[in-house]
Backbone as numpy.savetxt, mean C-alpha at the origin, in Angstrom:
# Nx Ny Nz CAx CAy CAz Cx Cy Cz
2.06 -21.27 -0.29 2.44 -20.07 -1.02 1.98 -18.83 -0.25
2.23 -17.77 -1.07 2.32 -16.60 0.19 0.94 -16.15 -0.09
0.63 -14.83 1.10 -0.68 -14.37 0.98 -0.37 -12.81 0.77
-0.71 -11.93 0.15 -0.36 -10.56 0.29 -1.90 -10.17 0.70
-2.11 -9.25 1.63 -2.95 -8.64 1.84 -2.70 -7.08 1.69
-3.73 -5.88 0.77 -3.53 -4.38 0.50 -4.49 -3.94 1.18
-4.28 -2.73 2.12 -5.25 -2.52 2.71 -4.76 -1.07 2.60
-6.55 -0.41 2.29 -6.23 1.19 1.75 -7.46 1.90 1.85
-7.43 3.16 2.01 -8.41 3.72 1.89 -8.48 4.78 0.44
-9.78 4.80 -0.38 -9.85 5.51 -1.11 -10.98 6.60 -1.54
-10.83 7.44 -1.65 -12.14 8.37 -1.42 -12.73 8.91 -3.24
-11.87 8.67 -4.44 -12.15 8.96 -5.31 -12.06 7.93 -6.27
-11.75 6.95 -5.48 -11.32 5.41 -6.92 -9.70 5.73 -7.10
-8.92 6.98 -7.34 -7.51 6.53 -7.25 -7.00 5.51 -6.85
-6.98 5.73 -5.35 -6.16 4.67 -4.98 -6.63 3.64 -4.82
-7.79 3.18 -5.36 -8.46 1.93 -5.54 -8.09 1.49 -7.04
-7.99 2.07 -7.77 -7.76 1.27 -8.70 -5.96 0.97 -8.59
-5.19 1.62 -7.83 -3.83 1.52 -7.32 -3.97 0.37 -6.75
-4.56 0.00 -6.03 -4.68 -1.35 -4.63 -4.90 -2.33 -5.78
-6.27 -1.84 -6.86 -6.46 -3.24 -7.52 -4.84 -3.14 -8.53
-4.12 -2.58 -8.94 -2.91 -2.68 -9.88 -2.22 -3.93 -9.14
-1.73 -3.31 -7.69 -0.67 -4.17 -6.75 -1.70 -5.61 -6.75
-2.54 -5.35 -6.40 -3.24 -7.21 -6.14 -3.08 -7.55 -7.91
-3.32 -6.71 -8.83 -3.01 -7.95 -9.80 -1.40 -8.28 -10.16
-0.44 -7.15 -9.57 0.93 -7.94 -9.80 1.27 -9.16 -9.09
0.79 -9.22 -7.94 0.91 -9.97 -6.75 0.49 -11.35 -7.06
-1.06 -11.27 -7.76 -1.24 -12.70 -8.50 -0.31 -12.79 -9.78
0.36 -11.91 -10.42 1.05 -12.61 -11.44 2.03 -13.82 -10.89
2.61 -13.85 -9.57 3.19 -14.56 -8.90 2.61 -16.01 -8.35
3.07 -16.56 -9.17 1.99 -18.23 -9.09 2.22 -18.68 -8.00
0.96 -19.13 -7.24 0.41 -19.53 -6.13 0.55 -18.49 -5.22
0.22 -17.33 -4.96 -0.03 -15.83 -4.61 -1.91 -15.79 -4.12
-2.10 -15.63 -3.05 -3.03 -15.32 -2.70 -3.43 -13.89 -2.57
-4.15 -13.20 -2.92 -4.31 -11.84 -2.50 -5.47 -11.72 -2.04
-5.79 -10.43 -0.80 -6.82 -10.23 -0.07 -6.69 -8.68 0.18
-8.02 -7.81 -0.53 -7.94 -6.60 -0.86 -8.51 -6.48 0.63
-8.40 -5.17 1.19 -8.89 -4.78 2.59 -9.40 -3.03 2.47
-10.25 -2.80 2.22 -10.39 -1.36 1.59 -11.16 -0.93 3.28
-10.96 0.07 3.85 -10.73 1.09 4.49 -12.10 1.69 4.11
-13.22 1.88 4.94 -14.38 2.37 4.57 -14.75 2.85 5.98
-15.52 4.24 5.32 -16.31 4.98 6.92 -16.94 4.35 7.63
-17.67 3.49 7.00 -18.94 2.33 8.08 -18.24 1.53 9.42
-16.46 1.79 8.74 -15.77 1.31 10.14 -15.33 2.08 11.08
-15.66 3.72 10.72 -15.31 4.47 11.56 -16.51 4.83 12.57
-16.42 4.68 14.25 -17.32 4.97 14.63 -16.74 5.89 15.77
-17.85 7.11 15.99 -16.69 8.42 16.85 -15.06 8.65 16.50
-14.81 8.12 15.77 -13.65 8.66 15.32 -12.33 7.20 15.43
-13.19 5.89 15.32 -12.37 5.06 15.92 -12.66 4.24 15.01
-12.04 3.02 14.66 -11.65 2.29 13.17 -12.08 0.52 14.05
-12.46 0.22 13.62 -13.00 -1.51 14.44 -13.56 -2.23 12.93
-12.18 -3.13 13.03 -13.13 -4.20 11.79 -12.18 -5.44 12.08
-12.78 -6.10 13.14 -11.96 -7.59 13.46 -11.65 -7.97 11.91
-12.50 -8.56 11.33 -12.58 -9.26 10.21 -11.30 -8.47 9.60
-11.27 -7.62 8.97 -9.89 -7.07 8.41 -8.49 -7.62 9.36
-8.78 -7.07 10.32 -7.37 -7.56 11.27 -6.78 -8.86 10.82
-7.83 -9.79 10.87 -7.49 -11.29 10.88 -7.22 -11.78 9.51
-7.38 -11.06 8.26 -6.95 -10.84 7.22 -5.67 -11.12 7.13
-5.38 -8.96 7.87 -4.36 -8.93 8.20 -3.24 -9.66 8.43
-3.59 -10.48 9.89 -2.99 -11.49 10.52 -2.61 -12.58 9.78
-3.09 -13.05 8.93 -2.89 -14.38 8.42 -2.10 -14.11 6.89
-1.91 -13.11 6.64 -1.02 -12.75 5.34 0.31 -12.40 5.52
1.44 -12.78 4.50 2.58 -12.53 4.60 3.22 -11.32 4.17
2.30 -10.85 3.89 3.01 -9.70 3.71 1.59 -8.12 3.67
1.95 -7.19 4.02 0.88 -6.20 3.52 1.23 -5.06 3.02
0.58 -4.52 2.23 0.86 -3.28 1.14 -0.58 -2.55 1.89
0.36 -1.14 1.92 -0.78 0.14 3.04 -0.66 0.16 1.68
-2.19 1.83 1.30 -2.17 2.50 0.55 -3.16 3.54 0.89
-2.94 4.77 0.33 -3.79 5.76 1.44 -3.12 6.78 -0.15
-4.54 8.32 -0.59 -4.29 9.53 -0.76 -3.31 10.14 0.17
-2.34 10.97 -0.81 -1.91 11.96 0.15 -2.90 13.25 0.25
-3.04 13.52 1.62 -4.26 14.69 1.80 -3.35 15.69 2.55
-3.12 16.60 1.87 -2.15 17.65 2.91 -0.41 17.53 3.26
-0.10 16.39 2.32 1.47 16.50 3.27 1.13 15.04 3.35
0.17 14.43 3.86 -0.29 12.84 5.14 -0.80 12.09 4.80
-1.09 11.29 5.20 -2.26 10.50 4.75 -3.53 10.36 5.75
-4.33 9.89 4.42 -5.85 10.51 5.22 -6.27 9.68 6.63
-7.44 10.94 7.16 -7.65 10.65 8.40 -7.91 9.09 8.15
-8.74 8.40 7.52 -9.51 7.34 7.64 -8.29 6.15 7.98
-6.93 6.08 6.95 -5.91 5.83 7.31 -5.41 5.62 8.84
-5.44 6.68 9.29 -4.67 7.06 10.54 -5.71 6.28 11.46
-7.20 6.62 11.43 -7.60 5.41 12.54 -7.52 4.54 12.42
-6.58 3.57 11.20 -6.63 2.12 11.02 -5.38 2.04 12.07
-4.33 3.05 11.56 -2.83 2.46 11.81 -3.14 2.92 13.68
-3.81 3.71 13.62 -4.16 3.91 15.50 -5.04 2.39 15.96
-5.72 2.16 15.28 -6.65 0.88 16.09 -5.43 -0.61 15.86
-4.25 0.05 14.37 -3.13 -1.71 14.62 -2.61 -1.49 15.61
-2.45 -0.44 16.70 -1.65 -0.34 17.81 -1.95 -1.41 18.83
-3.11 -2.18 18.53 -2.93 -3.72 19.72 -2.42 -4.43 19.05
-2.28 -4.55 17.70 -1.80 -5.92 17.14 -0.19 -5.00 17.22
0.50 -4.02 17.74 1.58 -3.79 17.73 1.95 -3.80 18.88
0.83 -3.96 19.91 1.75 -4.41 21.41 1.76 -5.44 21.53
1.28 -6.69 20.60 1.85 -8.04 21.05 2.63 -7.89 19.48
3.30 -7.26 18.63 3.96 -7.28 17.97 3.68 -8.47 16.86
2.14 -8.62 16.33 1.66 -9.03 15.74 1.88 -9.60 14.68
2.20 -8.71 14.06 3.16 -8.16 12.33 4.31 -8.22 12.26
5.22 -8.54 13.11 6.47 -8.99 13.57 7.11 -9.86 11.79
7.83 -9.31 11.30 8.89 -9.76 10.17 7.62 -10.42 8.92
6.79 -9.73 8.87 5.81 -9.22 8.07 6.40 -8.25 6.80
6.39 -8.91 5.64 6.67 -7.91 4.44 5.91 -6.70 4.13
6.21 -5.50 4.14 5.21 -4.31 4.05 5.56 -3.48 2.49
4.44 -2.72 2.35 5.27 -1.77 1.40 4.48 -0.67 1.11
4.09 0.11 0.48 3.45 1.19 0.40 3.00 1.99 -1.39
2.00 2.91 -1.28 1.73 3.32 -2.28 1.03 4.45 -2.12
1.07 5.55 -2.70 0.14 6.57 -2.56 -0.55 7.33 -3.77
-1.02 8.64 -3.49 -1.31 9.09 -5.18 -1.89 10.55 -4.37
-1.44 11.60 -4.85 -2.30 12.61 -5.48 -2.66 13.81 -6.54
-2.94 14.84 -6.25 -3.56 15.83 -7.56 -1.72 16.12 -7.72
-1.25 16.93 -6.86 0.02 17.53 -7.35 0.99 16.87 -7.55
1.82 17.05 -8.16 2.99 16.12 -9.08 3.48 15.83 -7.69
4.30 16.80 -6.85 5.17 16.23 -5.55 4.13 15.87 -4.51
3.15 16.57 -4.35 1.82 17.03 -3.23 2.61 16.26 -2.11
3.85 16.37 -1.88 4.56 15.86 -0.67 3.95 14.43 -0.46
4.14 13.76 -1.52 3.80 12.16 -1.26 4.94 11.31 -0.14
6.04 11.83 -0.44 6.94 11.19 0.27 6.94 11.13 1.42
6.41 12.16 2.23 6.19 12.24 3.68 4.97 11.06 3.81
4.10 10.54 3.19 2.72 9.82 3.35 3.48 8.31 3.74
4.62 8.39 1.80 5.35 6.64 2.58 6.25 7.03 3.32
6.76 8.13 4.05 7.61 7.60 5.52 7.05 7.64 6.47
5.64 7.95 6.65 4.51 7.88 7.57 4.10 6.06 7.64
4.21 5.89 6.22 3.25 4.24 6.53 5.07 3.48 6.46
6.23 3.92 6.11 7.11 3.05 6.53 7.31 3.18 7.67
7.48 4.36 8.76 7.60 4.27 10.10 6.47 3.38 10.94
5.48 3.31 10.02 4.34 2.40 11.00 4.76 0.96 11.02
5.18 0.95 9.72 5.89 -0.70 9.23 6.85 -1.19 10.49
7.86 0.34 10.49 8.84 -0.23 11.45 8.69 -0.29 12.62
7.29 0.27 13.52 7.34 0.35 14.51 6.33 -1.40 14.32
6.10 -1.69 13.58 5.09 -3.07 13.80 6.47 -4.37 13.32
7.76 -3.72 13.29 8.69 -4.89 13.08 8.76 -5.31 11.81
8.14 -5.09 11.15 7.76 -5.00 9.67 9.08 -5.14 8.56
9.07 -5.51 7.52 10.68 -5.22 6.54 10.05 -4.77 5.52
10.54 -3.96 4.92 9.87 -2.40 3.96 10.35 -3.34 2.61
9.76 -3.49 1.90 10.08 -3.31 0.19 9.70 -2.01 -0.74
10.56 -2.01 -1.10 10.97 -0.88 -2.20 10.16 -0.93 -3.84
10.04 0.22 -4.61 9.73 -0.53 -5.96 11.11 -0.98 -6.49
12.27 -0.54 -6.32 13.00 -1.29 -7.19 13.30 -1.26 -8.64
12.81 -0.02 -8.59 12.49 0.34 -10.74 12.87 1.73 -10.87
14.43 1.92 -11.60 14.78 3.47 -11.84 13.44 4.19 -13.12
13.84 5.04 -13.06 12.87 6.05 -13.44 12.86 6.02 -15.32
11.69 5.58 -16.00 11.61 5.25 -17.14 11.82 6.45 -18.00
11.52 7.24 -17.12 11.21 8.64 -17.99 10.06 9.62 -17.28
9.75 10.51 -17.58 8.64 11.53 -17.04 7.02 11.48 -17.35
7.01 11.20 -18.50 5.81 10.89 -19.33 4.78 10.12 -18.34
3.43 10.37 -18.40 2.42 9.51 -18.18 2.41 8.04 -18.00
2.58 7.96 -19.10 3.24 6.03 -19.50 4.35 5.97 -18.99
5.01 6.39 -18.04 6.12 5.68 -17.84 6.35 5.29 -16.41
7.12 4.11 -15.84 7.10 3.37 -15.14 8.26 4.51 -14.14
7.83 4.49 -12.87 8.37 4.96 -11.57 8.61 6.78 -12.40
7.73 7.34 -12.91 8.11 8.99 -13.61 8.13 9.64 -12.17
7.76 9.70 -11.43 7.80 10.49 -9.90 9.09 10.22 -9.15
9.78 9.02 -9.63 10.86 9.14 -9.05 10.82 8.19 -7.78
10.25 7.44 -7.30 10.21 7.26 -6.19 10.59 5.45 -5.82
11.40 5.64 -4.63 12.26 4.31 -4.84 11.16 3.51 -3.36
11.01 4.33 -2.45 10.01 3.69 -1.37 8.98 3.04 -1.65
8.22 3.56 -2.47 6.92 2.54 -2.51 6.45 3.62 -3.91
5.14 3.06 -4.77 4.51 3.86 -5.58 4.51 5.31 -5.32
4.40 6.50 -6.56 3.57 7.55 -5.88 2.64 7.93 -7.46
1.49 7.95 -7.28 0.88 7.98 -8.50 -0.02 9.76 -8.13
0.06 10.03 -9.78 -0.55 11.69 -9.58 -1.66 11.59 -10.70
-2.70 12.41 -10.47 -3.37 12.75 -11.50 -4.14 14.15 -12.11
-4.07 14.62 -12.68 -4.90 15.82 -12.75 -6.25 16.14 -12.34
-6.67 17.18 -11.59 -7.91 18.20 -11.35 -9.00 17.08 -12.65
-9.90 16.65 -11.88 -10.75 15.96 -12.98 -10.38 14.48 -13.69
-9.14 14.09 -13.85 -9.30 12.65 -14.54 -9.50 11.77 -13.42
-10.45 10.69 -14.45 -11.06 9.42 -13.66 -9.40 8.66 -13.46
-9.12 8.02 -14.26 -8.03 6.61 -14.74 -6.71 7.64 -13.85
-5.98 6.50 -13.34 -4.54 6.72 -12.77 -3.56 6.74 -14.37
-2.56 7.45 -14.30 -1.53 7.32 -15.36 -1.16 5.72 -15.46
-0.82 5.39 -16.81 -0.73 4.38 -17.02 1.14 3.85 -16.36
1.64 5.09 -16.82 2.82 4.38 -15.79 2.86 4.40 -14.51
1.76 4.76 -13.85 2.00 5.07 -12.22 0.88 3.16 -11.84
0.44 3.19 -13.18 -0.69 1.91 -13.02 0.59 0.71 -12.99
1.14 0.84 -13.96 2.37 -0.21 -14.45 3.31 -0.28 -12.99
3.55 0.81 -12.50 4.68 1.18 -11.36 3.67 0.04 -10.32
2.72 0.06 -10.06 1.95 -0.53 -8.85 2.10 -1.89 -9.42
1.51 -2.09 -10.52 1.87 -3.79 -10.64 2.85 -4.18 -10.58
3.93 -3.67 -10.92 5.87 -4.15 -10.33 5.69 -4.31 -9.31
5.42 -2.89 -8.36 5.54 -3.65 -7.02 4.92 -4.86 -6.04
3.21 -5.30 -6.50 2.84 -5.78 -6.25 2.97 -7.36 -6.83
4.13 -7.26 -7.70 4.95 -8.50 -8.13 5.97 -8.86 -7.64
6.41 -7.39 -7.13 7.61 -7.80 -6.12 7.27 -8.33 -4.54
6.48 -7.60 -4.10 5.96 -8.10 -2.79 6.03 -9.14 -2.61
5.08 -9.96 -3.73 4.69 -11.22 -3.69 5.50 -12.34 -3.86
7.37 -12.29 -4.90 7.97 -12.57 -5.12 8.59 -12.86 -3.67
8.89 -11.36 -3.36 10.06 -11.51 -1.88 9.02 -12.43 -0.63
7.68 -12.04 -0.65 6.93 -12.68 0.01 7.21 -14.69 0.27
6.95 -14.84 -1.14 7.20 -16.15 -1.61 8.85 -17.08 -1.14
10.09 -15.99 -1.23 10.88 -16.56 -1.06 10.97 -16.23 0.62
10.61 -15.14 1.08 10.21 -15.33 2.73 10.18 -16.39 3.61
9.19 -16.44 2.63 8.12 -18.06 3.36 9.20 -19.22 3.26
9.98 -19.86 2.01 10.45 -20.45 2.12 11.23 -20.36 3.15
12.25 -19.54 3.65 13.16 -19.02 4.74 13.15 -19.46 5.97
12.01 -19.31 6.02 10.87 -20.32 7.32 11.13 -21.38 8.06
């Protein structure tokens, strides 16, 4: 059965409790392995990202879900030295037909999230990667409601100046996808 591995960086618990949403859709998918990979400074050293152990994570899962704050338009630095240090596992093309997908979150409703997932889908595609989508039209606007941001690429979850908890539909939106991953993951593998 398949393995999804999420690997993300989070600086306020957002997008950590986002990463944990997708790993629990991912196990709703029976016989679904999941392997969280969280993105921490202790791996940044001079400005450079080194954590074999993650890589090989990486490596051995069928599929992976980025997830990163949008900070500015982007996604955060801590991010960017990961997807700079996958650049060896992208010259032997590592990740090669590897399921990917994406998720983000920040304070402003648009805070230009969309530029963050065509940042981590272009990384997808330059690692050979096949993008999954959420796949879920828009429930409505409301808090509680599933895909309210609109967004067909990957999650985009927002929250206000001060709240702890992600919106419950941006929570719901991450577990779809991380059910879907794991789904398309699953029939992947069979393909094989």
């Amino acid at each position: 059965m398949p393995t999804v591995a999420v690997v993300y960086f989070s600086a306020q618990g957002h997008t950590h409790q986002l990463a944990e949403a997708v790993a629990e859709g991912a196990r709703g998918v029976a016989g679904t392995t999941v392997e969280l990979v969280r993105i921490v400074g202790a791996d940044i050293t001079e400005g450079r990202w080194k954590n074999a152990a993650a890589l090989d994570t990486l490596a051995a899962a069928d599929a992976i879900v980025f997830g990163t704050p949008t900070y500015m338009g982007g996604y955060s630095a801590q991010m960017k030295t990961f997807i700079d240090a996958a650049s060896a596992v992208w010259a032997k093309l590592g990740w090669k037909d590897k399921l990917a997908a994406g998720f983000t979150h920040s304070l402003g409703l648009s805070g230009d999230k969309l530029n963050t997932l065509q940042g981590l889908w272009v990384n997808a595609m330059q690692h050979g990667m096949v993008w999954v989508g959420l796949g879920e039209l828009v429930e409505g606007t409301a808090a509680d409601k599933v895909n309210r941001l609109s967004s067909y690429g990957g999650v985009m979850a927002q929250t206000d100046w001060g709240q702890d908890a992600v919106n419950p539909g941006d929570r719901k939106s991450a577990v779809i996808l991380g059910g879907r991953v794991a789904a398309a993951a699953a029939r992947w593998a069979k393909g094989k």
